[in-house]
MDAnalysis code that builds the backbone (N, CA, C; Angstrom):
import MDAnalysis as mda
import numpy as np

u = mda.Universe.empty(615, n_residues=205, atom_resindex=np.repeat(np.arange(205), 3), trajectory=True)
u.add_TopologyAttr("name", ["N", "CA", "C"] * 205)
u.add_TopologyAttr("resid", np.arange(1, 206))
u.add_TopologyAttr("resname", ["UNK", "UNK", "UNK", "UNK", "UNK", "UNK", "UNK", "UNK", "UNK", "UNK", "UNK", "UNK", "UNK", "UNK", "UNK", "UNK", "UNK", "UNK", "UNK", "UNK", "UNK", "UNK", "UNK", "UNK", "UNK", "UNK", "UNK", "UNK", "UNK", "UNK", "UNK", "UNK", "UNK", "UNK", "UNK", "UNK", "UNK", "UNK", "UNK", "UNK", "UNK", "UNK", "UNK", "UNK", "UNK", "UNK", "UNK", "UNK", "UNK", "UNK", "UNK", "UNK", "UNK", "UNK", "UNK", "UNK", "UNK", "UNK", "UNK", "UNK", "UNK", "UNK", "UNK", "UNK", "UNK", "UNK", "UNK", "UNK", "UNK", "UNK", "UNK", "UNK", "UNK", "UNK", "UNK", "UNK", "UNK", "UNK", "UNK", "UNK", "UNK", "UNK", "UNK", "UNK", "UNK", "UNK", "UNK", "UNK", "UNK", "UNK", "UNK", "UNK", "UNK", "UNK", "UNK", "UNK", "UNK", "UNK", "UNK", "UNK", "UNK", "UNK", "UNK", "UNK", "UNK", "UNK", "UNK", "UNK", "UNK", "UNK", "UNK", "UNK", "UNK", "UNK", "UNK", "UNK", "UNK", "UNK", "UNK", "UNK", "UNK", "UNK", "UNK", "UNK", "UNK", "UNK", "UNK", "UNK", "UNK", "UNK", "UNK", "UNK", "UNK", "UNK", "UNK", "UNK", "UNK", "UNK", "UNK", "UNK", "UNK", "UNK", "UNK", "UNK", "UNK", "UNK", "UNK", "UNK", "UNK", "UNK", "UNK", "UNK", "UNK", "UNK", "UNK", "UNK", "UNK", "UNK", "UNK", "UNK", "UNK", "UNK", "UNK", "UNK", "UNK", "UNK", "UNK", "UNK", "UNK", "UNK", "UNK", "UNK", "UNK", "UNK", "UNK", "UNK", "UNK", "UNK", "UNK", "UNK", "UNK", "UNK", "UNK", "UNK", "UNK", "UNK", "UNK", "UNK", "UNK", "UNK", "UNK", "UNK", "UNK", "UNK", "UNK", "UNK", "UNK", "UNK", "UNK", "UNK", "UNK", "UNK", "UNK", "UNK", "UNK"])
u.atoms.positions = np.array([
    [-18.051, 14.918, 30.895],
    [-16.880, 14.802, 30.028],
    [-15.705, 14.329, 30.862],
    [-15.169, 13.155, 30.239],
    [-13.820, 12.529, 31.184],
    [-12.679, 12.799, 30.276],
    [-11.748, 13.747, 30.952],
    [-10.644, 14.181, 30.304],
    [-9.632, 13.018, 30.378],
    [-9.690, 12.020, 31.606],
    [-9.073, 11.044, 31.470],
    [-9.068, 9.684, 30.678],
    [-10.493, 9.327, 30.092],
    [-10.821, 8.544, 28.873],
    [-10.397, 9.365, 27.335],
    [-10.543, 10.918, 27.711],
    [-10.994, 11.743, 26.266],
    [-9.073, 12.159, 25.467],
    [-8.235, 12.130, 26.636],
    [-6.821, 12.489, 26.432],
    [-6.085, 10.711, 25.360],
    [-6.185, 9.709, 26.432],
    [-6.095, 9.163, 25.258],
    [-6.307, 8.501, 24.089],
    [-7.973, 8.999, 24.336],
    [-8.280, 8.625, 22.767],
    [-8.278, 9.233, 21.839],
    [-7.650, 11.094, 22.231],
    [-7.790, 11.473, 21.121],
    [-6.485, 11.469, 20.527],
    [-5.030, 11.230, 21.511],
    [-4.270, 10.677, 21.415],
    [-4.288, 9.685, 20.041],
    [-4.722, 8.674, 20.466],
    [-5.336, 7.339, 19.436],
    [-5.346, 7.967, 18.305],
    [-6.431, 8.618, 18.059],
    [-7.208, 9.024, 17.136],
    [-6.148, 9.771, 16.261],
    [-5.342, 11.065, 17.006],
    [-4.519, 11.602, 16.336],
    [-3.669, 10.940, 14.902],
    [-3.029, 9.765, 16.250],
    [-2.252, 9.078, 15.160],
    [-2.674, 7.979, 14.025],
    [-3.999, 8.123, 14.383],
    [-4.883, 7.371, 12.718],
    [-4.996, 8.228, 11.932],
    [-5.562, 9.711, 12.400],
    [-5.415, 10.896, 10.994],
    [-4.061, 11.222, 10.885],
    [-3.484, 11.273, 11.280],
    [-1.985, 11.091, 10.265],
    [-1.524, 9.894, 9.378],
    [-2.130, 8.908, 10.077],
    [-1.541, 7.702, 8.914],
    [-2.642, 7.938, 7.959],
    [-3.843, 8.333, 7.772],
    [-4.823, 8.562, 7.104],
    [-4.235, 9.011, 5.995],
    [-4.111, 10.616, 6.643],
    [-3.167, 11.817, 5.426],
    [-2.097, 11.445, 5.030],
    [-0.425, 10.382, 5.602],
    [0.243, 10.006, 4.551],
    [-0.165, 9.207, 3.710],
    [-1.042, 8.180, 4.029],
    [-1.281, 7.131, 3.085],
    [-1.902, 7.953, 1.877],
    [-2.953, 8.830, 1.955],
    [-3.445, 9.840, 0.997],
    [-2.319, 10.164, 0.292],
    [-1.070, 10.789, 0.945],
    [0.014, 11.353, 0.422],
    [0.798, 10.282, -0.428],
    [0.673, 9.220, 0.151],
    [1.262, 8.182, -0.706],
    [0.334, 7.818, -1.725],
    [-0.457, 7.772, -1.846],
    [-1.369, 7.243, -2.807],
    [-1.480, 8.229, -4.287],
    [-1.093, 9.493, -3.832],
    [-1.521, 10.738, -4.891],
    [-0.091, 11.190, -5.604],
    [0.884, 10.845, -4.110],
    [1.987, 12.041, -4.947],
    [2.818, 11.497, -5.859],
    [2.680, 9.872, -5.989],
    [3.219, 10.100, -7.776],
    [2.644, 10.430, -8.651],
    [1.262, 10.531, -8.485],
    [0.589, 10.839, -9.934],
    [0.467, 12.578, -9.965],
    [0.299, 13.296, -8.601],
    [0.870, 14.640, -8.829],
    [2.344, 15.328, -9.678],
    [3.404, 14.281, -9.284],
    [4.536, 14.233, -9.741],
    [4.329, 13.988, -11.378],
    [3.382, 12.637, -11.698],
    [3.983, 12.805, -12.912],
    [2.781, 13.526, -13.695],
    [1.443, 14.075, -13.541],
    [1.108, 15.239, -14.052],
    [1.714, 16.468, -13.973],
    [2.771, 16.952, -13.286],
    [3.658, 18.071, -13.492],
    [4.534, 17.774, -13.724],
    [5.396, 16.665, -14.065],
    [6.248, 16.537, -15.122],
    [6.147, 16.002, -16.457],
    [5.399, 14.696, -16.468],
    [5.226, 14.211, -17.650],
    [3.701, 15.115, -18.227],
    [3.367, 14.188, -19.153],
    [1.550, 14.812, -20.123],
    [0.735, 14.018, -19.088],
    [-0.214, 15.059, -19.562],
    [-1.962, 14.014, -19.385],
    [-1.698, 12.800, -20.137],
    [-1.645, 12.190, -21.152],
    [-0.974, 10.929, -21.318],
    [-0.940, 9.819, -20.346],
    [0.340, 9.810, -20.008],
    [1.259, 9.482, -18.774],
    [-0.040, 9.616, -17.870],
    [-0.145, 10.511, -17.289],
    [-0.945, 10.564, -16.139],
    [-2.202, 9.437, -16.095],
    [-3.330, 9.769, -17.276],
    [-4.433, 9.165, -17.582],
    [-3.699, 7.304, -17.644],
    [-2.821, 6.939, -18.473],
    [-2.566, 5.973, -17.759],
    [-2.306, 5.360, -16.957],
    [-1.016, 5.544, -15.914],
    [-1.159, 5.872, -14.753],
    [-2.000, 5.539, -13.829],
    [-3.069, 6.470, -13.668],
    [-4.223, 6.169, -12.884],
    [-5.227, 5.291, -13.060],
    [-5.431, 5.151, -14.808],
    [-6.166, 4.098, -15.071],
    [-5.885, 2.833, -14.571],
    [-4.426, 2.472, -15.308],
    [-3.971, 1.280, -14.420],
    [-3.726, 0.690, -13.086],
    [-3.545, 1.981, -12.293],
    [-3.351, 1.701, -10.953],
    [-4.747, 1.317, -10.478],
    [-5.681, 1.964, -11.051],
    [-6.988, 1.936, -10.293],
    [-7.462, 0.857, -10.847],
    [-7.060, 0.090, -11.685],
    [-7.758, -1.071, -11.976],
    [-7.092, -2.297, -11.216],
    [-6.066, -2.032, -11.105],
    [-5.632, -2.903, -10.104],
    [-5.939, -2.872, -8.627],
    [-5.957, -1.885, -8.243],
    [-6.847, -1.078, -6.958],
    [-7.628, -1.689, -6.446],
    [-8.650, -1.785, -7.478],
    [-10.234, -2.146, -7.418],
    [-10.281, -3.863, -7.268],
    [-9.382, -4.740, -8.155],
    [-9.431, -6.228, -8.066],
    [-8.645, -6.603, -6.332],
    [-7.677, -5.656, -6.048],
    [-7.293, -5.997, -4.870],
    [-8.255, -5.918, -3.745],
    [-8.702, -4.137, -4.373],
    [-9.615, -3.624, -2.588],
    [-10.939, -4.735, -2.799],
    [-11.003, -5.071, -3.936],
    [-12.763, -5.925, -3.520],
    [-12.404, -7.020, -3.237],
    [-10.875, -7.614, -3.131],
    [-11.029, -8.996, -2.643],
    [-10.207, -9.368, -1.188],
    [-9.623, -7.974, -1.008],
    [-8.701, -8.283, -0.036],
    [-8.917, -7.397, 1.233],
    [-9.581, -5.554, 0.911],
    [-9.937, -5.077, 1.984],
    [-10.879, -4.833, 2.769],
    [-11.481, -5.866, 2.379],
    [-13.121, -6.044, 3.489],
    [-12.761, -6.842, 4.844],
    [-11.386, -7.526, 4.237],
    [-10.597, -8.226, 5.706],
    [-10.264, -7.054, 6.663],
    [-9.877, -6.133, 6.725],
    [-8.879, -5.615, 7.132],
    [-9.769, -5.193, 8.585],
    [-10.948, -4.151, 8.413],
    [-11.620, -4.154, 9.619],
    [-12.022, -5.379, 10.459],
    [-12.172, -6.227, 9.898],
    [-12.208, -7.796, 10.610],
    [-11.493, -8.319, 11.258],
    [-9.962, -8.354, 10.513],
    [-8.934, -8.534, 11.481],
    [-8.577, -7.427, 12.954],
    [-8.933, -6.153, 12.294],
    [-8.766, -5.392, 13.447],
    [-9.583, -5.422, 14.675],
    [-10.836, -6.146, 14.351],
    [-11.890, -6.503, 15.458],
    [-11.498, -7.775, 16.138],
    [-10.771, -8.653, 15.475],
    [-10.270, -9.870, 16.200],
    [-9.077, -9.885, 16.784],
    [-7.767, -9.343, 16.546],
    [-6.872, -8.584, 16.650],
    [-7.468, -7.890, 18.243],
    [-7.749, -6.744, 18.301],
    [-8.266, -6.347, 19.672],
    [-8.388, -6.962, 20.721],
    [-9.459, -8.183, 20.204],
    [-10.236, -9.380, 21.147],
    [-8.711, -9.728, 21.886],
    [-8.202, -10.406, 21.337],
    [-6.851, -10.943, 21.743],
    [-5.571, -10.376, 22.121],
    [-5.583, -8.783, 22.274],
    [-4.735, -8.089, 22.383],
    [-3.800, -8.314, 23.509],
    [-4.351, -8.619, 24.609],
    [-3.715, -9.049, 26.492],
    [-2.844, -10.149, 25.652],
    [-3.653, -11.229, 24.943],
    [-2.479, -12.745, 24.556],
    [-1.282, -12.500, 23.691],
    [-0.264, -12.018, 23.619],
    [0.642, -11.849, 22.805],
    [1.039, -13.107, 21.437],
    [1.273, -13.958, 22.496],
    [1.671, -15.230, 21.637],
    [0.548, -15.692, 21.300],
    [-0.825, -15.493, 21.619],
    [-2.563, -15.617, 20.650],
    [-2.082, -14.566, 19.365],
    [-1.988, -13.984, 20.355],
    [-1.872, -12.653, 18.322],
    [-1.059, -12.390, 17.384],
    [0.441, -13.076, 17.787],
    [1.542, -12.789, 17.232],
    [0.730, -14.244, 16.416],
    [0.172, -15.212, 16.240],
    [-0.084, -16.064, 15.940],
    [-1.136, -15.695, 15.041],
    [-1.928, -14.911, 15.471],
    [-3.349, -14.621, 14.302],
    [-2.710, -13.634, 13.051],
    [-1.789, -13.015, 13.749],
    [-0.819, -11.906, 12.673],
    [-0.779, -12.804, 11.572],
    [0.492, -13.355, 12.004],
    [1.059, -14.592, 11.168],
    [0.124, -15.586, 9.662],
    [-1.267, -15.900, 10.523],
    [-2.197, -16.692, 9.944],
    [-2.471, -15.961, 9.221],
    [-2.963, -14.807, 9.065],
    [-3.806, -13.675, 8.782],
    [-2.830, -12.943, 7.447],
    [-1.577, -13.063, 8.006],
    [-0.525, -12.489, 6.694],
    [-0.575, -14.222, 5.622],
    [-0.396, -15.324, 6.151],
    [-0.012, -16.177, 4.945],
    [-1.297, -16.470, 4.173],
    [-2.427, -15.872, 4.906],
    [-3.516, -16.340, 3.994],
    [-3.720, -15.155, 2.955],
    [-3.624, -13.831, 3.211],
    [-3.209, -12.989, 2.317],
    [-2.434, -13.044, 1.142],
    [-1.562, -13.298, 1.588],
    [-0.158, -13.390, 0.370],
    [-0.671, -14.695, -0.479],
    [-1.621, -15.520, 0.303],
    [-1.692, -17.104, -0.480],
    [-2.571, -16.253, -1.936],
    [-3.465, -15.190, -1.415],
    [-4.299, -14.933, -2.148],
    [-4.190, -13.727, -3.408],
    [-3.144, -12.777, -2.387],
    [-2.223, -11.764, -3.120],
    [-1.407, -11.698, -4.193],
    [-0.371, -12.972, -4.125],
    [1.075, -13.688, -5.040],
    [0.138, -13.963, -5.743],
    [-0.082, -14.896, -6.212],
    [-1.573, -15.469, -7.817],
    [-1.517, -14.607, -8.085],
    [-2.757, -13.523, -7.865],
    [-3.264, -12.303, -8.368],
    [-2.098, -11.313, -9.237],
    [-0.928, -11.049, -8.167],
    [-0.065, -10.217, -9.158],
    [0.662, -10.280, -9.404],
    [1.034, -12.054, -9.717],
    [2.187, -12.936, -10.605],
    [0.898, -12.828, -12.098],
    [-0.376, -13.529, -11.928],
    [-0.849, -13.425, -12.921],
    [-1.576, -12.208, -13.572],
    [-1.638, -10.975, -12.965],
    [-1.480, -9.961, -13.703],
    [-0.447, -9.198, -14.234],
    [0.794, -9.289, -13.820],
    [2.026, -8.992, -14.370],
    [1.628, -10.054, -15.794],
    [1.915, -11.392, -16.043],
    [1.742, -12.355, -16.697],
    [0.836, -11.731, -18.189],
    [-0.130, -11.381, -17.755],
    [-1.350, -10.935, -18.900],
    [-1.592, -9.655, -18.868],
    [-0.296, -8.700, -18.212],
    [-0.605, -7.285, -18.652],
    [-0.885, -6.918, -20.124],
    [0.068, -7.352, -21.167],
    [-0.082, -6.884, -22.301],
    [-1.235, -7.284, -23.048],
    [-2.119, -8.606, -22.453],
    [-3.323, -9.500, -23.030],
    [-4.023, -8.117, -22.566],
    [-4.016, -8.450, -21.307],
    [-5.169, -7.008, -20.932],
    [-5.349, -5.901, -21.523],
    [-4.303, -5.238, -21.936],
    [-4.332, -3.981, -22.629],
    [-4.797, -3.886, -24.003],
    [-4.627, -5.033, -24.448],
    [-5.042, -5.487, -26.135],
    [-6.394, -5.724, -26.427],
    [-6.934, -6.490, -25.302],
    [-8.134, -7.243, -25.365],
    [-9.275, -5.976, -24.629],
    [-8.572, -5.983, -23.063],
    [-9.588, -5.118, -22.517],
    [-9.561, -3.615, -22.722],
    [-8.450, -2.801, -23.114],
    [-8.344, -1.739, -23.279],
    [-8.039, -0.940, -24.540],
    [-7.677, -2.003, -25.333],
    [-7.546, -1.787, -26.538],
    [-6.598, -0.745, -27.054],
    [-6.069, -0.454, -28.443],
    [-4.929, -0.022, -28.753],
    [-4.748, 1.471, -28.454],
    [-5.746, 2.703, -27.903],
    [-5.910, 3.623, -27.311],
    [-5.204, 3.795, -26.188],
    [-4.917, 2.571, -25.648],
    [-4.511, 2.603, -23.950],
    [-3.301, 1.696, -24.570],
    [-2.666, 2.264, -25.405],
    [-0.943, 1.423, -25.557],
    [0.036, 2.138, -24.618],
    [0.532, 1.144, -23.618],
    [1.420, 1.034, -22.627],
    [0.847, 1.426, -20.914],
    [-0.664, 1.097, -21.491],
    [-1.448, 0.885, -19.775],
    [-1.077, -0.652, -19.379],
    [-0.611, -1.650, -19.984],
    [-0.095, -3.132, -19.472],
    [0.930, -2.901, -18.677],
    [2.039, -1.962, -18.994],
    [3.053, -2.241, -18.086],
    [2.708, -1.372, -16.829],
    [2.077, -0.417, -16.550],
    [1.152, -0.080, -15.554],
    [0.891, -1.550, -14.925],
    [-0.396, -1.795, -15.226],
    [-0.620, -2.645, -14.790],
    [0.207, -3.843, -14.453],
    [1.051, -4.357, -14.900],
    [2.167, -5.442, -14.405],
    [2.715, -4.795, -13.318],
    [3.241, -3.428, -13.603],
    [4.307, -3.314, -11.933],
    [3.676, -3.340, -11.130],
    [2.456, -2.001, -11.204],
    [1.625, -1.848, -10.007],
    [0.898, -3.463, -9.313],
    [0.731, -4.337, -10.083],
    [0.119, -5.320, -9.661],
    [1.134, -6.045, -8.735],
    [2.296, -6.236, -9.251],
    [3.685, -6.786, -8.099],
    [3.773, -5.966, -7.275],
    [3.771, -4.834, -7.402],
    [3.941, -3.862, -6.420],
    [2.937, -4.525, -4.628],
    [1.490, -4.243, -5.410],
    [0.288, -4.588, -4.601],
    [0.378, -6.119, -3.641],
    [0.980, -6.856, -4.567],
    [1.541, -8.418, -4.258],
    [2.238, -8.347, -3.213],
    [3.426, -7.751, -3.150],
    [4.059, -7.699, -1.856],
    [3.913, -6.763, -0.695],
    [3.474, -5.499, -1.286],
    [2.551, -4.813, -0.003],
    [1.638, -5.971, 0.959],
    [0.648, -6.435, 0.618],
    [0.227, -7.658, 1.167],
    [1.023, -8.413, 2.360],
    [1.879, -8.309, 2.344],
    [2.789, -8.870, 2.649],
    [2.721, -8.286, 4.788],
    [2.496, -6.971, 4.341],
    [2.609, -5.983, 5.621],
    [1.023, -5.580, 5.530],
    [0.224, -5.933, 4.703],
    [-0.709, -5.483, 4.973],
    [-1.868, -5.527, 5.858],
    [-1.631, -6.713, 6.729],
    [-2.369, -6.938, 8.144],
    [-1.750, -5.814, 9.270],
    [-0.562, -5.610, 9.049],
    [0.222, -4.873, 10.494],
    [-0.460, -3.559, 11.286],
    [-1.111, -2.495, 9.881],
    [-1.465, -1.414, 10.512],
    [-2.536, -1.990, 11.635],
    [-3.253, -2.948, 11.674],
    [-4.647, -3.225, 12.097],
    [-4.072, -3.629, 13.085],
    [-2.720, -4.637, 13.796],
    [-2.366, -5.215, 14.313],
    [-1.622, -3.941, 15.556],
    [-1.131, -2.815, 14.918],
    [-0.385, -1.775, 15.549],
    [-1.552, -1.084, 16.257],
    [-3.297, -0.909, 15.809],
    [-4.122, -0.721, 15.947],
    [-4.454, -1.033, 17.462],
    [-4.634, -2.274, 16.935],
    [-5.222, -3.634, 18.338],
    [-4.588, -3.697, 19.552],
    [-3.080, -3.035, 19.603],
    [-2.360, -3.155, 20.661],
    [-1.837, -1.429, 21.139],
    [-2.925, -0.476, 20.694],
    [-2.731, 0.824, 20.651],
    [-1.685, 1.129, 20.399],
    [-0.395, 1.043, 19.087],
    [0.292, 1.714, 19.073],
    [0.136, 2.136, 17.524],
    [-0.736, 3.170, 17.484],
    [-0.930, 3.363, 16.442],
    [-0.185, 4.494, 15.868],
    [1.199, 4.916, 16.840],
    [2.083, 5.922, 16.054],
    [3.141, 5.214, 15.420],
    [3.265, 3.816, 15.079],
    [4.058, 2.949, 14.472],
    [3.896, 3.327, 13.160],
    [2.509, 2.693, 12.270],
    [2.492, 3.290, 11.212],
    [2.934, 4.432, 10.780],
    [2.194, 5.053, 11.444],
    [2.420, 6.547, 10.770],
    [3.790, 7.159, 10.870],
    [4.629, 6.464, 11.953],
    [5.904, 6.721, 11.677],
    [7.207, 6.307, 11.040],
    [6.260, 5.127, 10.589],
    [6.773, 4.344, 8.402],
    [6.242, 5.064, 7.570],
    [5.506, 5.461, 7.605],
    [4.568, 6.366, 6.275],
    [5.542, 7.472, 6.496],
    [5.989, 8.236, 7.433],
    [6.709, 9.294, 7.166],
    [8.045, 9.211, 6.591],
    [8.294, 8.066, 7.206],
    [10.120, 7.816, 7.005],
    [9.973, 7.452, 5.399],
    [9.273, 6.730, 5.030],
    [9.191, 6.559, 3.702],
    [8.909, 7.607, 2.692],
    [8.020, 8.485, 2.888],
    [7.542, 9.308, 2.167],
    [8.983, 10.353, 2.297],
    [9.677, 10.329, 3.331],
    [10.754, 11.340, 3.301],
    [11.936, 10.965, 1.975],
    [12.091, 9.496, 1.728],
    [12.557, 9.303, 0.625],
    [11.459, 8.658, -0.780],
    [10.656, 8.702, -0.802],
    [10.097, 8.453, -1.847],
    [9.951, 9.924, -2.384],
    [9.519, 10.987, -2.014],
    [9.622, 12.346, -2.923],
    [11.056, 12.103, -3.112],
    [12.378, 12.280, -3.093],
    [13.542, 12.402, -3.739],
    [13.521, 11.564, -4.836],
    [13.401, 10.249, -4.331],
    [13.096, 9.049, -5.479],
    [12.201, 9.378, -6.952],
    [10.704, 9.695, -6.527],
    [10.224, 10.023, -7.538],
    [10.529, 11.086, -8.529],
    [10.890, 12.434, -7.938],
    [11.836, 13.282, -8.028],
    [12.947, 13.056, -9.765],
    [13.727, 12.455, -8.604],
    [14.735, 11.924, -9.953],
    [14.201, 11.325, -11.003],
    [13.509, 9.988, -10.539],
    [12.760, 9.252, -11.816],
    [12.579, 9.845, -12.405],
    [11.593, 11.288, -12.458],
    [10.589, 11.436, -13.345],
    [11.219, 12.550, -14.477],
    [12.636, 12.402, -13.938],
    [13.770, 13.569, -14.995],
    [13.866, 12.599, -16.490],
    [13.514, 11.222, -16.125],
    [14.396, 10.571, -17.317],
    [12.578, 10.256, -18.223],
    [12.244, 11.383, -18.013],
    [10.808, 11.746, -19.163],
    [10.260, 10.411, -19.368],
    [10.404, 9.280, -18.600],
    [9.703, 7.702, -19.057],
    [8.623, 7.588, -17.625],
    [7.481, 7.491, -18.782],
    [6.539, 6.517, -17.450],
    [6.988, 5.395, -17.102],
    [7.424, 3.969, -18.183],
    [8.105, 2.928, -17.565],
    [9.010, 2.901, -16.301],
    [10.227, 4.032, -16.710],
    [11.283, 4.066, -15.204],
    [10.614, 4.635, -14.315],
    [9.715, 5.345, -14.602],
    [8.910, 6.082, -13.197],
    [8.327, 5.131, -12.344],
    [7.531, 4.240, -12.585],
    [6.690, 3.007, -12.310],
    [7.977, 1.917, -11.915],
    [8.440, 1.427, -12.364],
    [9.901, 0.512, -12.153],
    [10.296, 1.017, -10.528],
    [11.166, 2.388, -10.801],
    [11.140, 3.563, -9.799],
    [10.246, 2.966, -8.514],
    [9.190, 3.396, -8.736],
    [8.140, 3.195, -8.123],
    [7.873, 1.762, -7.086],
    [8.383, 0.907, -7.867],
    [8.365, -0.292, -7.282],
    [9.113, -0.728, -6.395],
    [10.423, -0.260, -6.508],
    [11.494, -0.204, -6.254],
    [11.857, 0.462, -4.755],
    [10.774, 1.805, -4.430],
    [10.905, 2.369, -3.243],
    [9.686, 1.828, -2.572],
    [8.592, 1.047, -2.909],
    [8.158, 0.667, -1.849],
    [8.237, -0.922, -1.780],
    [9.143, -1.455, -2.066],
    [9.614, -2.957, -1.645],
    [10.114, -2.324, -0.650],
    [11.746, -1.153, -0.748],
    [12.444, -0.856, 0.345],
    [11.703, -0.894, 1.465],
    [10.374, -0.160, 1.534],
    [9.189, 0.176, 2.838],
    [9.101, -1.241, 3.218],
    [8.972, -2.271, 2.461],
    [8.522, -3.733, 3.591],
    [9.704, -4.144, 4.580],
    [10.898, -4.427, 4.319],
    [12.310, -4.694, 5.336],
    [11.477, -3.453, 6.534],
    [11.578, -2.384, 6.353],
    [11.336, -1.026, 7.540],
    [10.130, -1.800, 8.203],
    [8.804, -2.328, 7.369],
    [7.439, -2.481, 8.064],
    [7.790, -3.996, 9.028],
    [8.685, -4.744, 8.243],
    [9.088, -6.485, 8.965],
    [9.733, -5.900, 10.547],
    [10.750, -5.323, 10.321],
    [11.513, -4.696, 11.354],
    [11.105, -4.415, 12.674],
    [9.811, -3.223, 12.167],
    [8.713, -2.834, 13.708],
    [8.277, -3.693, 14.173],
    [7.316, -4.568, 12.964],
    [6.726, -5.580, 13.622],
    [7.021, -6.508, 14.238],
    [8.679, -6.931, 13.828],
    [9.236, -7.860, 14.825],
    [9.345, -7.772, 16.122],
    [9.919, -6.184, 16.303],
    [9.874, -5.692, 17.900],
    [8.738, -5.648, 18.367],
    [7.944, -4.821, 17.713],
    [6.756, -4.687, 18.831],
    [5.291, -5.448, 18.758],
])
């Protein structure tokens, strides 16, 4: 046993299960929020919609992500190699991201009519924000892998916190004015703020 290989990887490691558990935390605690404030209703839509958008993103966009982090690595010593694959790696994303949730915003209400039918009235606008929402996440969504590749993997996790420290207040308030719409709006609203914070790190480091 080498305490000198084993210190900092578990180091490493640490700070991936924390970005693990906020991202969890981010992923759940509005819909915790608005099952204890709003109805099952609200909620069941909600999740429906998010997760359908979820699912068109994660099957087309996060099978990259371990890939980049394996190439990313390779190149880690070259700065100006990787600040370069970053770069490539983010505009081909977004090329593929923007479409997707310009044109699901676009045909939220088709969707809800056609595919979900009048049971699921007001799962479209779900689906429209969350889909812009997802659109510009994209945006930062190569970085964790990139913070990865160059071991600084307490970067993330120390956006996931700063954010999550104001997104509970945020959601918080929203969810006083009894509307899933402003909640979701809301919603959108505090994690655009998170991309300026995610551009920022990545510029420095």
């Amino acid at each position: 046993y080498d305490v000198e290989i084993a210190v900092p990887l578990f180091r490493f490691g640490l700070w991936v299960i924390g970005e693990g558990l906020l991202t969890w935390m981010i992923l759940w605690l509005d819909a915790l929020i608005i099952g204890a404030y709003l109805s099952s209703w609200d909620l069941g839509l909600y999740r429906t919609g998010a997760t359908f958008v979820s699912i068109i993103f994660g099957l087309l966009l996060s099978p990259l992500l371990p890939v980049l982090f394996s190439g990313f690595s390779q190149i880690q010593q070259d700065r100006s190699r990787l600040v370069s694959a970053i770069l490539r790696s983010t505009k081909a994303v977004t090329l593929v991201a923007f479409p997707i949730s310009i044109g699901l915003f676009i045909v939220s209400d088709l969707l809800e009519t056609v595919l979900f039918g009048e049971k699921w009235l007001g799962i479209g606008t779900v689906i429209g924000w969350i889909a812009l929402m997802q659109g510009l996440y994209w945006i930062i969504g190569v970085n964790s892998e990139a913070y990865r590749a160059i071991h600084r993997t307490d970067l993330a996790t120390k956006i996931m916190l700063l954010c999550v420290l104001y997104y509970i207040p945020a959601y918080l308030i929203a969810v006083q004015y009894d509307s899933l719409e402003i909640f979701i709006i809301v919603r959108f609203i505090v994690a655009s703020i998170s991309i300026p914070i995610h551009l920022i790190v990545a510029d420095k480091y």
